[in-house]
KOLGU-266302 format. One line per field, with one value per residue (C-alpha): residue number from 1; residue in three letters; chain; x negated, y, z. Coordinates in Angstrom, 3 decimals. Layout:
REM KOLGU-266302
pakol c(NUM / ...)
bado c(ALA / ...)
kese c(A / ...)
c1 c(X / ...)
c2 c(Y / ...)
c3 c(Z / ...)
This chain:
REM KOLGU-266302
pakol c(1 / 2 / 3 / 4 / 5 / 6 / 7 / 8 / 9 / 10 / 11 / 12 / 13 / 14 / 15 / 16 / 17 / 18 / 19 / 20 / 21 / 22 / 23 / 24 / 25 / 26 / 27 / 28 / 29 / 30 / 31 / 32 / 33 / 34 / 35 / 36 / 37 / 38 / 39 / 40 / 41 / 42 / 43 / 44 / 45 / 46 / 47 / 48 / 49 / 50 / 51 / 52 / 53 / 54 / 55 / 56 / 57 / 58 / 59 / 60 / 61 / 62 / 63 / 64 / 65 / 66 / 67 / 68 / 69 / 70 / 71 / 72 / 73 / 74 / 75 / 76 / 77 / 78 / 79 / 80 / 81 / 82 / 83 / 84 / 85 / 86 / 87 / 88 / 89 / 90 / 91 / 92 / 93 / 94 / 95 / 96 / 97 / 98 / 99 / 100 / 101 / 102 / 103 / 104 / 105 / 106 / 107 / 108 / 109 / 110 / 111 / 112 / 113 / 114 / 115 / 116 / 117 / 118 / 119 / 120 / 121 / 122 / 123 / 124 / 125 / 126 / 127 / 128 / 129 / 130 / 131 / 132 / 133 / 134 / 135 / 136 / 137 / 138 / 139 / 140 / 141 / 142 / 143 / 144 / 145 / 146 / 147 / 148 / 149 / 150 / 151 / 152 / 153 / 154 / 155 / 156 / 157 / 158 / 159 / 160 / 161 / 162 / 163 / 164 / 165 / 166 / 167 / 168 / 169 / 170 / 171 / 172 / 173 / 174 / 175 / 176 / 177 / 178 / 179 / 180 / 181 / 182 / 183 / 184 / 185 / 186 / 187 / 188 / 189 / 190 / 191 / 192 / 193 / 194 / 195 / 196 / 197 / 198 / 199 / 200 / 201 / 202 / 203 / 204 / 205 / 206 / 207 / 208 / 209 / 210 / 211 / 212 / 213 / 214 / 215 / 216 / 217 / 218 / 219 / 220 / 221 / 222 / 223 / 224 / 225 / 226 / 227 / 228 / 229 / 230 / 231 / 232 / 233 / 234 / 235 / 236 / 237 / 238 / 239 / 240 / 241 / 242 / 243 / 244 / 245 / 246 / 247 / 248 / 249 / 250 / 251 / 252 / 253 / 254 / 255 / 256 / 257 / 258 / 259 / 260 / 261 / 262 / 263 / 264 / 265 / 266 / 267 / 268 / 269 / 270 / 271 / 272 / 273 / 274 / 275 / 276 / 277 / 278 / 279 / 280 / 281 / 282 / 283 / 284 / 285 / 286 / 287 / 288 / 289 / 290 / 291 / 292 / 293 / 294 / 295 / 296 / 297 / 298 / 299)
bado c(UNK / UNK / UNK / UNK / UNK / UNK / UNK / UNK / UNK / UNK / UNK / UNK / UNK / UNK / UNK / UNK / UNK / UNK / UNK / UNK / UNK / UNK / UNK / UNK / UNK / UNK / UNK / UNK / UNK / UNK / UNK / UNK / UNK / UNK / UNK / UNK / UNK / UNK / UNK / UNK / UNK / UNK / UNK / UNK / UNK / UNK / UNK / UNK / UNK / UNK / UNK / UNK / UNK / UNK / UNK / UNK / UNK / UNK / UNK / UNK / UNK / UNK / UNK / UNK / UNK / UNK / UNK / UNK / UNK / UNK / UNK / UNK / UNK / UNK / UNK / UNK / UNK / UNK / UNK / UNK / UNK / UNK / UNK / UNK / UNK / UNK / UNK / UNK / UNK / UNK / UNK / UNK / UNK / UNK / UNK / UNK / UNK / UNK / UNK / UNK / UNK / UNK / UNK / UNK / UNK / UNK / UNK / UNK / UNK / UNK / UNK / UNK / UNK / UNK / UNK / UNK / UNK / UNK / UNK / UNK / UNK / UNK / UNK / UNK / UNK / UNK / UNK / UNK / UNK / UNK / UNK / UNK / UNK / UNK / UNK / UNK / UNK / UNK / UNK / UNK / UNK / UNK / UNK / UNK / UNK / UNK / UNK / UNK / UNK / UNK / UNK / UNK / UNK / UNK / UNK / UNK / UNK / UNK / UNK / UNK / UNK / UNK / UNK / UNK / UNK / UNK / UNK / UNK / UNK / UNK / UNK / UNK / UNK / UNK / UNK / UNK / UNK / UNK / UNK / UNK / UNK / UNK / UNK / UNK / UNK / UNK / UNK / UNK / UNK / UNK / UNK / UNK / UNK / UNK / UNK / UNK / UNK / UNK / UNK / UNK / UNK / UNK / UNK / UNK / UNK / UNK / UNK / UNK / UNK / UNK / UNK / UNK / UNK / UNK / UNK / UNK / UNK / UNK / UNK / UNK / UNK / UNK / UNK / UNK / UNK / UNK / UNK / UNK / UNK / UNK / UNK / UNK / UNK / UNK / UNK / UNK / UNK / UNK / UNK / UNK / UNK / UNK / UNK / UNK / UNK / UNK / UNK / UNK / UNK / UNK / UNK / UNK / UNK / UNK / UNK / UNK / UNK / UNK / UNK / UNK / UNK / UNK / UNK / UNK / UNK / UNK / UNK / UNK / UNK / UNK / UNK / UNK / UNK / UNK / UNK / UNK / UNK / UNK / UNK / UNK / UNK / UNK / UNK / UNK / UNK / UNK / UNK / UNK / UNK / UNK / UNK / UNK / UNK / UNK / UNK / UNK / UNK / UNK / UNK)
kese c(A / A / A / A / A / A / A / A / A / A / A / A / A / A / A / A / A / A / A / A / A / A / A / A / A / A / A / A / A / A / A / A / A / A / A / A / A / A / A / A / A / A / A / A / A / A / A / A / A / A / A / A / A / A / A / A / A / A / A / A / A / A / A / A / A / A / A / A / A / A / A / A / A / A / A / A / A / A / A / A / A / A / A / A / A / A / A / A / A / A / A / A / A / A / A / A / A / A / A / A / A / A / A / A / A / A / A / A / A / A / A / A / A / A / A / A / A / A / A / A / A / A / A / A / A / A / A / A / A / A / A / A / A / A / A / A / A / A / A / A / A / A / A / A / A / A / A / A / A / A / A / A / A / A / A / A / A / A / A / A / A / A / A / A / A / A / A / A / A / A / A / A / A / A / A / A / A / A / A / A / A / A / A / A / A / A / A / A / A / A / A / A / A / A / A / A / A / A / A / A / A / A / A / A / A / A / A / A / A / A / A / A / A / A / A / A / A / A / A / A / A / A / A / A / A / A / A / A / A / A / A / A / A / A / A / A / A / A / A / A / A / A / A / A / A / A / A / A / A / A / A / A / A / A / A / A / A / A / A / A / A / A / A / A / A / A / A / A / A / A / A / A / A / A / A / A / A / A / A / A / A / A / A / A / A / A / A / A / A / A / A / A / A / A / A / A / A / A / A)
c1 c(29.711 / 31.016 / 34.846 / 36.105 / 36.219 / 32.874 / 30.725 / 27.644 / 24.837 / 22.073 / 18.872 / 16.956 / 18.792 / 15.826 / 16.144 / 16.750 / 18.941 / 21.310 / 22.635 / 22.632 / 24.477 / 27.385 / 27.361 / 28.587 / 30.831 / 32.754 / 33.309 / 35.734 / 33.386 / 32.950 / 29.474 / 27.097 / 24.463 / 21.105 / 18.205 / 15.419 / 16.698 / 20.558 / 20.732 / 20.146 / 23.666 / 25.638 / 27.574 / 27.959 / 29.464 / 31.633 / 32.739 / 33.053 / 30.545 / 29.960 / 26.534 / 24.890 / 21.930 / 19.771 / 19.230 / 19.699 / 23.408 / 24.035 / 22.571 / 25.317 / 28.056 / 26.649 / 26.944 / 24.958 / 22.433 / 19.931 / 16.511 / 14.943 / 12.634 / 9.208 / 6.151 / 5.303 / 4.415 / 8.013 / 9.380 / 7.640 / 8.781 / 12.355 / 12.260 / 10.374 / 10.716 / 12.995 / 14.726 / 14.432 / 16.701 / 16.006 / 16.399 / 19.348 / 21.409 / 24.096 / 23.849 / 24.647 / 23.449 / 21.770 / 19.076 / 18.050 / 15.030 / 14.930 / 11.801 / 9.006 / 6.577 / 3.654 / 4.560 / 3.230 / 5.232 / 8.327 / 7.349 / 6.952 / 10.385 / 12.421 / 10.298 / 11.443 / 14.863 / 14.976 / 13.810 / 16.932 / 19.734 / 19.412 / 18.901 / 16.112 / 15.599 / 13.102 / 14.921 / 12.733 / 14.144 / 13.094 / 15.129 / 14.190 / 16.347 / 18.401 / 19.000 / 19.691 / 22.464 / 23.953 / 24.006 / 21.520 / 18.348 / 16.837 / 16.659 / 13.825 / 14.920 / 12.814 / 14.480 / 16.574 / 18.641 / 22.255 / 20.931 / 20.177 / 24.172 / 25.437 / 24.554 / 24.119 / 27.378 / 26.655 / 23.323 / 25.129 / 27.053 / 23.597 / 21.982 / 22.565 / 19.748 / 19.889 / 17.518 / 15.853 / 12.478 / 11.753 / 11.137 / 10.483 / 7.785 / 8.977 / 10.581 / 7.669 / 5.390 / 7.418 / 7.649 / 3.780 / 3.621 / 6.700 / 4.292 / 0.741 / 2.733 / 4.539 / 0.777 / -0.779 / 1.620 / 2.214 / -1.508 / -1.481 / 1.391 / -0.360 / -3.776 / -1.534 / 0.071 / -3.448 / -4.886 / -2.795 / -2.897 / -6.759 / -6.347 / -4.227 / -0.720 / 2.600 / 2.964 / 6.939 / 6.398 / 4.122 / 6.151 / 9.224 / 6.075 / 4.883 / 7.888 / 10.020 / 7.409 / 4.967 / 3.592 / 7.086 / 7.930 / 10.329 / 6.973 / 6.923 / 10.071 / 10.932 / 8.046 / 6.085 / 9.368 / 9.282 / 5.787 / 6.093 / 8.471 / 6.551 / 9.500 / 7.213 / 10.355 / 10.068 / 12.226 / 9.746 / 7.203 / 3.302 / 2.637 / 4.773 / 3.134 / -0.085 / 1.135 / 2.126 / -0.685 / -2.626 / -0.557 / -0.641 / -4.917 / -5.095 / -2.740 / -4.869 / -7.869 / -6.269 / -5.824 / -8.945 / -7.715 / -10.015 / -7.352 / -9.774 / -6.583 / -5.114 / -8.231 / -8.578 / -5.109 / -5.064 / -8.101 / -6.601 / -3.234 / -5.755 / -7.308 / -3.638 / -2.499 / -5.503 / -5.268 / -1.851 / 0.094 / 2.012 / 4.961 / 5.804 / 6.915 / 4.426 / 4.322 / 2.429 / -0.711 / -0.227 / -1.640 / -4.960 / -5.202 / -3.809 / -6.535 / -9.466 / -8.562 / -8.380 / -11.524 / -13.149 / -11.848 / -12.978 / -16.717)
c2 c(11.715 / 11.555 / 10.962 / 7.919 / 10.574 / 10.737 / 8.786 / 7.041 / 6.545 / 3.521 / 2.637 / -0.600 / -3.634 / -6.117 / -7.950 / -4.733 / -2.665 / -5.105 / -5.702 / -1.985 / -1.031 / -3.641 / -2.115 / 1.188 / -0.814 / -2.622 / 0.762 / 2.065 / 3.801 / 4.363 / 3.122 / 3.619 / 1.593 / 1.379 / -1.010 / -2.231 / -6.200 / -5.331 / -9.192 / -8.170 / -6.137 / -9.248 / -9.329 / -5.819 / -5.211 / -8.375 / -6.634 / -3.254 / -1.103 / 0.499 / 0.116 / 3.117 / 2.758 / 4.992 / 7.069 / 10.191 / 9.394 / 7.833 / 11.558 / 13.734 / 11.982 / 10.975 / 13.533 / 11.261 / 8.785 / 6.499 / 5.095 / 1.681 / 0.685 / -1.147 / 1.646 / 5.394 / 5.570 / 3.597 / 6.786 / 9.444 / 8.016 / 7.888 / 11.741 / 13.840 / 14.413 / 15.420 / 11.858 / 12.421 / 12.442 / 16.072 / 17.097 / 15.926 / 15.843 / 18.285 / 21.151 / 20.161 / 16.567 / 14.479 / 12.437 / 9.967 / 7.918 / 4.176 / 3.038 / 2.832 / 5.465 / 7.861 / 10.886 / 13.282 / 12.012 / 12.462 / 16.519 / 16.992 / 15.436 / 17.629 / 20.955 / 20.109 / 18.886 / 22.324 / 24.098 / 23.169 / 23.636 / 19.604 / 18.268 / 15.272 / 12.892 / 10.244 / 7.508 / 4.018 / 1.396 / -1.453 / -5.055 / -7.176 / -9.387 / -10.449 / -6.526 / -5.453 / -8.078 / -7.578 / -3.853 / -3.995 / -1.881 / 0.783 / 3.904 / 6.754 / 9.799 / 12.545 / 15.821 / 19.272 / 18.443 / 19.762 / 17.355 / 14.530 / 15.319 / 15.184 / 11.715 / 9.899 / 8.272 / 7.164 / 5.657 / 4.361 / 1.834 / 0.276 / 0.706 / 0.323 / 2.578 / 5.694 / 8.759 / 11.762 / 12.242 / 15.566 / 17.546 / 16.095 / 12.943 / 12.211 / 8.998 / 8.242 / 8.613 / 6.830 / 3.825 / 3.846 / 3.716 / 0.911 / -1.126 / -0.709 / -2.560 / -5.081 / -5.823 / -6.168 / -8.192 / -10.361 / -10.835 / -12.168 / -14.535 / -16.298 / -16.248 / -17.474 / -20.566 / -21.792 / -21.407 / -23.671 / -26.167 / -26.234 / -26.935 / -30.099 / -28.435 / -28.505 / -25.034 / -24.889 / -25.872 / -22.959 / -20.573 / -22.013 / -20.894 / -17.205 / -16.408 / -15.413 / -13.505 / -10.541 / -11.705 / -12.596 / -9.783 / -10.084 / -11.425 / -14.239 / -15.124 / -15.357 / -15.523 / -18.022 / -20.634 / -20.286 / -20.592 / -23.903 / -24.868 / -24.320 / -21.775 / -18.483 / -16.776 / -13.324 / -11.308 / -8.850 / -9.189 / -10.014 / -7.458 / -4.388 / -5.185 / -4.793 / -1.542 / 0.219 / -0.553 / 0.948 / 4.092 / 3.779 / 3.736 / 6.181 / 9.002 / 7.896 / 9.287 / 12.609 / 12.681 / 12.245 / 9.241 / 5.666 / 2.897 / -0.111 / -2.888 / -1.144 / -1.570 / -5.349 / -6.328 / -4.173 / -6.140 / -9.638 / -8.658 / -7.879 / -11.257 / -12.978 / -11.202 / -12.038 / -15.557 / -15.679 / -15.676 / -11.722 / -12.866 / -14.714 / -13.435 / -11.604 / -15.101 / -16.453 / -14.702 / -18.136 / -20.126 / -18.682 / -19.414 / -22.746 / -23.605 / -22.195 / -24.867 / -27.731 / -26.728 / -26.347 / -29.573 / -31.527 / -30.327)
c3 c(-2.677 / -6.295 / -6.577 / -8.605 / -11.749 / -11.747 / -14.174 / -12.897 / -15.167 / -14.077 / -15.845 / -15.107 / -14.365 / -12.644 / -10.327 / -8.045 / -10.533 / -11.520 / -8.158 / -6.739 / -10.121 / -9.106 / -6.072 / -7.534 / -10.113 / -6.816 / -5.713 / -8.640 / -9.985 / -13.830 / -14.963 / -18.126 / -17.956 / -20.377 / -19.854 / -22.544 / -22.682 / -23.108 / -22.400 / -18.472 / -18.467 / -19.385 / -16.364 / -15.420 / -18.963 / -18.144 / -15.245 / -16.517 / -17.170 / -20.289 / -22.176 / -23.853 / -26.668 / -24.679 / -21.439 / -22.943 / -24.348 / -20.986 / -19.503 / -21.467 / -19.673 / -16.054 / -12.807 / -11.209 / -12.602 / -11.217 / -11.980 / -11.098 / -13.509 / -13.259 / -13.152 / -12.767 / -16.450 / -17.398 / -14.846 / -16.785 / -19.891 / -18.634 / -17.391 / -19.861 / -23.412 / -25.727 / -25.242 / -21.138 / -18.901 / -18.214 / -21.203 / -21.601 / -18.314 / -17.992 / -15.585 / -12.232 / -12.398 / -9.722 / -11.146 / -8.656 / -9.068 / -6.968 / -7.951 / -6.011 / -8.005 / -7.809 / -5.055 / -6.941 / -10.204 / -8.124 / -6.993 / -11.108 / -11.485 / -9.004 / -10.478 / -13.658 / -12.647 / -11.342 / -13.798 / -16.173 / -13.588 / -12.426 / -8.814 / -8.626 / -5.854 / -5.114 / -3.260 / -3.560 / -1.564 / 0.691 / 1.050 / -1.674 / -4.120 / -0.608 / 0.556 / -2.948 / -3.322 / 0.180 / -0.178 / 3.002 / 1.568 / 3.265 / 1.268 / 2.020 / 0.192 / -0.840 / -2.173 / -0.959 / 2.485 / 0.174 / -2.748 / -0.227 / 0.956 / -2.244 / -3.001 / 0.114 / 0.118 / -3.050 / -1.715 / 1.126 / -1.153 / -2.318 / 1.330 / 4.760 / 6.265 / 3.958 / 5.444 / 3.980 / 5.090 / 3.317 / 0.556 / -3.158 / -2.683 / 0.930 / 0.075 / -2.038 / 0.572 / 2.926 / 0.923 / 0.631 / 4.331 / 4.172 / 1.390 / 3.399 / 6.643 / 4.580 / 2.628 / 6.114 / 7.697 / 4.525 / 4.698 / 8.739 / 8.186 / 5.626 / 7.233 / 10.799 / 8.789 / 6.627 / 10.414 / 11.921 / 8.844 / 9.010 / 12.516 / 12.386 / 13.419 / 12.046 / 10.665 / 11.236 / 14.755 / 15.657 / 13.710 / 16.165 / 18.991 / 17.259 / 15.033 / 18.419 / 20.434 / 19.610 / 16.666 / 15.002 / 12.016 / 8.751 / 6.520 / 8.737 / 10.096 / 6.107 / 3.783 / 5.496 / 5.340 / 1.974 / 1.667 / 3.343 / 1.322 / -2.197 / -2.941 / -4.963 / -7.029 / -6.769 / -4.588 / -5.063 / -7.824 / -7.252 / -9.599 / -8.131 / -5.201 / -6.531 / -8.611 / -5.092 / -3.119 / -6.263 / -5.644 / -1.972 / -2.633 / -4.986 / -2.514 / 0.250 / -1.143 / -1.745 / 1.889 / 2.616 / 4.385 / 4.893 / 4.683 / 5.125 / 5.409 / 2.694 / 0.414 / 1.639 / 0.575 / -2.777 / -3.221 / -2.518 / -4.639 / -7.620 / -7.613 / -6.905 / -10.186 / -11.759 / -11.473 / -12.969 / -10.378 / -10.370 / -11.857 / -8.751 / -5.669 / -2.897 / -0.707 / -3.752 / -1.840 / 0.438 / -3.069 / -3.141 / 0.756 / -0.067 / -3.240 / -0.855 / 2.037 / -0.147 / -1.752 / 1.413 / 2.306 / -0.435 / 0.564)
């Protein structure tokens, strides 16, 4: 872990970012911070940290900077060139990236990385807008076991589960596995609570019944309340959703693997986002369920 003399860089303050880059701020530690709407680092700045035009000039002063922006190609963009990160890190910098991207993107990262003297880690995370602002997020980190050493107390102030699962991609590839169970069980809470709405029930009663036993799981114990309770901000956007299970699909089929609930609930995300709905949160799948009962109602 970085001493307090070290300067952390952090790119992408979302809904995610913003939070884990306070994290780091709390913990004495000097921060440069870039992100496209300078607007989002209001408060860190107000608390701190120090904004830089770009993240290359954030780069030549940063030991250690991290990454959580919105999509693979917003990675790539991020990483490579001569306005990249790699490019421009000094020698001996961790580059860390926290967004949940493509695993092969991440194996080009730490080749490259390596290639100019840099360490690179892919370390997407898991916990929502609630872990990310409780310092509670899980943290799968892909990358060299001395890298992973180097900044894992640094990860450990943003996460409460931090754990390398292998070489460059690992953590990728874990948080594919991470999204495909979250899709599927996401899916089953909202098919459980339009059941037992079509069936004359009181959906918070039965979820008092299921929510404790075998059934019970985080997308039901807490997206289905809020569900119920007409409550669709995103803790974790529609469309990111949608944009992993695409990657999840798509590094499937290099497997040769046949994912069929995968496929269904890329498939459902895709219409959700297509009717307008991927800037709310993933419980918004409960509308469509919602518009299809009351149709079938009506006939």
């Amino acid at each position: 872990m970085g001493s307090a003399k070290d300067a952390i860089g952090f790119v992408g303050l979302g809904v995610m970012g913003s939070s884990m880059a306070g994290h780091l701020l709390k913990a004495g530690y000097p921060l440069r911070v870039y992100t496209r709407t300078e607007a989002k680092a209001a408060a860190l700045l107000g608390a701190g940290a120090v904004w830089r035009e770009s993240p290359a000039a954030l780069a030549h002063e940063c030991k250690y900077v991290f990454t959580m922006v919105g999509y693979p190609k917003d990675v790539e963009e991020i990483y490579f060139g001569p306005k990249g990160l790699i490019e421009n890190a000094r020698p001996g910098s961790y580059l860390v990236d926290c967004t949940t991207s493509r695993p092969d993107l991440a194996a080009r990262i730490s080749a490259a990385a390596a290639a100019r003297g840099l360490a690179a880690l892919d370390a997407p995370v898991s916990g929502g807008d609630v872990g990310a602002r409780n310092a509670k997020l899980t943290v799968m980190v892909g990358g060299a076991e001395g890298d992973f050493e180097a900044v894992k107390g640094l990860l450990g102030v943003m996460g409460s589960t931090v754990i390398r699962q292998g070489g460059p991609g690992a953590g990728q590839h874990t948080k594919m596995a991470n999204q495909i169970a979250i899709a599927a069980n996401l899916a089953g809470a909202v098919e459980a609570i339009t059941y037992a709405a079509a069936a004359g029930l009181d959906p918070r009663t039965v979820l008092a019944s299921i929510g404790s036993g075998s059934a019970g799981s985080w997308q039901l114990n807490s997206m289905a309340p809020r569900m119920l309770d007409g409550d669709f901000a995103p803790g974790f956007y529609a469309k990111h959703l949608l944009k992993d299970l695409g990657i999840a699909l798509d590094s499937a089929r290099a497997m040769n693997l046949d994912l069929p609930l995968l496929g269904l609930a890329e498939k459902l995300f895709a219409k959700l986002c297509d009717a307008g709905y991927g800037d709310e949160g993933t419980q918004a799948l409960y509308l469509m369920y919602e518009k299809r009962s009351a149709a079938g109602a009506e006939n």
